[in-house]
N, C-alpha and C positions, 0 to 999 in steps of 0.2 A: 534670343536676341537676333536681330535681322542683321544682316551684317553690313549693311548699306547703300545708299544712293544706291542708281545703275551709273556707271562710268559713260561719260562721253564717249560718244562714237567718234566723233572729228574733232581730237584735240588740238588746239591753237600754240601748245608749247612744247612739241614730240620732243624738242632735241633736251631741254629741262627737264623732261620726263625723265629718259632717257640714261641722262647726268645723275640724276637722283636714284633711280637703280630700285624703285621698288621701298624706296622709303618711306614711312610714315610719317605728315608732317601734323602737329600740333598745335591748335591753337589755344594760347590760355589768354587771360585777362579777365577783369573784371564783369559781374553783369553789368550786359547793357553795352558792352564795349564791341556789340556785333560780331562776333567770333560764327554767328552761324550764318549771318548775310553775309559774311566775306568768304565761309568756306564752301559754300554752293558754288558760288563762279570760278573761285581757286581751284576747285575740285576739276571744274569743266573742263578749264584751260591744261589740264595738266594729262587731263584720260584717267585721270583717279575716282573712287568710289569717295562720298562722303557721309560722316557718319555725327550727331549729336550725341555726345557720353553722356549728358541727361537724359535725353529722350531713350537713350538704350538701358537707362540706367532703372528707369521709371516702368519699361516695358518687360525686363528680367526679376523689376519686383509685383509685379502686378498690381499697382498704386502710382497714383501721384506722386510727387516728390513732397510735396506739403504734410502730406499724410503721412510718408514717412520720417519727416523731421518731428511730429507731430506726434507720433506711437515712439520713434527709434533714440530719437533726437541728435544733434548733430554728429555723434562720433558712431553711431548705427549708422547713419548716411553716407561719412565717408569712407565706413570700411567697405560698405556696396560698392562706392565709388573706385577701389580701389581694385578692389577685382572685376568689374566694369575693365578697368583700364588692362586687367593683366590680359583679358580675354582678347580686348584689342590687340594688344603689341605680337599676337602670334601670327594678324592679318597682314599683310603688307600693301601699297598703293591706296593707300587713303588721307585727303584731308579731318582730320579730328577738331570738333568741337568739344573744349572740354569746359567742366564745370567749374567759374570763377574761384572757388575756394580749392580745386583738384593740386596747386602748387603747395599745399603748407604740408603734406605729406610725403615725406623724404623714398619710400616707395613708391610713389606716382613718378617723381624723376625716373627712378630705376627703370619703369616702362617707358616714358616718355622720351628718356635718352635714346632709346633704339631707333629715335627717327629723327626728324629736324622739328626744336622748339622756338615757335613764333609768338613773341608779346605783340597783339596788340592794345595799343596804347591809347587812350584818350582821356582828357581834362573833365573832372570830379563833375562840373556844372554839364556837360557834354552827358555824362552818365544819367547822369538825374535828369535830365530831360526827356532822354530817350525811356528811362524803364518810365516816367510818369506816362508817356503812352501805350506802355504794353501791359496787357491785361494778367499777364504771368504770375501766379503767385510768387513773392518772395521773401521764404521766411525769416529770413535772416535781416532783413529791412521794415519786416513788421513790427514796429516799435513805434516810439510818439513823435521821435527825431530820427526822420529817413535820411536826411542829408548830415545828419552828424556821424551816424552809423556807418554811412558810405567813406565817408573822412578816414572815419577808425579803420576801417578793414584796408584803404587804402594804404591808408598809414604801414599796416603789420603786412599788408602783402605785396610792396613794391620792390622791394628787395629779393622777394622770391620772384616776381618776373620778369626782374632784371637780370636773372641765371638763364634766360632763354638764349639759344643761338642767334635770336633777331631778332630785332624791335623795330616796330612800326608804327610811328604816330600818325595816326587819320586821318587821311586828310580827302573831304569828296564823300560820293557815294559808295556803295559796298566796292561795286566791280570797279571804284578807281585805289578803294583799298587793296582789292585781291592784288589788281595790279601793281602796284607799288611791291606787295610781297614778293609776284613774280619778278620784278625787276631786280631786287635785290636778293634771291636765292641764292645765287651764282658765286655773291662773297662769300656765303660761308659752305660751300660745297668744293670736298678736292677735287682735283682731276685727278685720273685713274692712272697709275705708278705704270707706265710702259715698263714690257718684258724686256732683257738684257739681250744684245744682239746675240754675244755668244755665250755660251753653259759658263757658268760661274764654277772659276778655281778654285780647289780645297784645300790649305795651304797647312801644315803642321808648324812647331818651332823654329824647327831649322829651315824653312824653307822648300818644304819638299811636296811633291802634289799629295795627296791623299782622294780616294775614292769617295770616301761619306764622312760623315760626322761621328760616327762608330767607333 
């Protein structure tokens, strides 16, 4: 598995960088909800590598993804997917594209938590527009009613990336979604706990200094 993008050389957000310390940030949402147009520029802006969990996912199975829904069928795919992810979360400074269904597995949080989880967000008719022009297979919308399908899974998966640390409705082109995300990183990132002027005192019952915790 390649391990991603090359990182910008002249990031546009050192001090966001910076604040984030090497964290991994994740994008989930639905296909079609652009998670990989937004993570290229995200990525730039930031000096981070970027990385597609499909495209890596498809690359460590030596097949399409079709093919593997196709031989594996969906609970083969997302156990790939799920060690996919665990390989991820040992990298650190990377935007992640992950695969729309990557939240209904309580293990992908587990990885996903080690970094900052981004929904983004866009309306069901905004979906289905966008994948009716991408040539992508999608097996999961391979069916007679693509827009009912889309309903359903939206239906069963909104509540899962509503557990994300941010949510982002789209609004514009990619780089005016990256940006919105970078705007609002900042809310949910702490500042770093300053060190105590002087050595912290160790105090027993009564009152009295002590050495250590011993």
């Amino acid at each position: 598995m390649a391990p991603a993008d090359d990182a910008s050389p002249c990031p546009s957000h050192r001090d966001l960088a910076r604040r984030l310390d090497g964290l991994n940030i994740y994008l989930v949402g639905m296909m079609g909800a652009g998670k990989s147009a937004v993570g290229r520029p995200l990525a730039e802006a930031l000096g981070y590598r970027f990385i597609d969990a499909d495209t890596a996912l498809a690359e460590v199975a030596g097949r399409p993804i079709a093919e593997i829904f196709a031989s594996d069928g969906e609970d083969g795919f997302r156990a790939l997917e799920t060690a996919v992810l665990n390989g991820i979360a040992s990298w650190h400074s990377l935007v992640v594209a992950t695969g729309g269904g990557a939240v209904t597995r309580p293990e992908n949080w587990g990885h996903m938590r080690q970094g900052v989880v981004v929904w983004l967000d866009a309306p069901a008719q905004e979906l289905l527009r966008r994948l009716a022009a991408d040539p992508t297979p999608r097996p999961l919308l391979d069916t007679p009613d693509p827009a009912a399908r889309l309903e359903a899974l939206l239906h069963e998966r909104r509540p899962l990336y509503a557990q994300a640390d941010l949510t982002v409705a789209q609004q514009g082109q990619p780089t005016a979604v990256a940006q919105q995300v970078l705007e609002a990183l900042p809310s949910v990132l702490r500042d770093p706990t300053p060190a105590p002027a002087e050595p912290v005192r160790l105090q027993d019952a009564d009152g009295q200094a002590r050495p250590s915790l011993n």
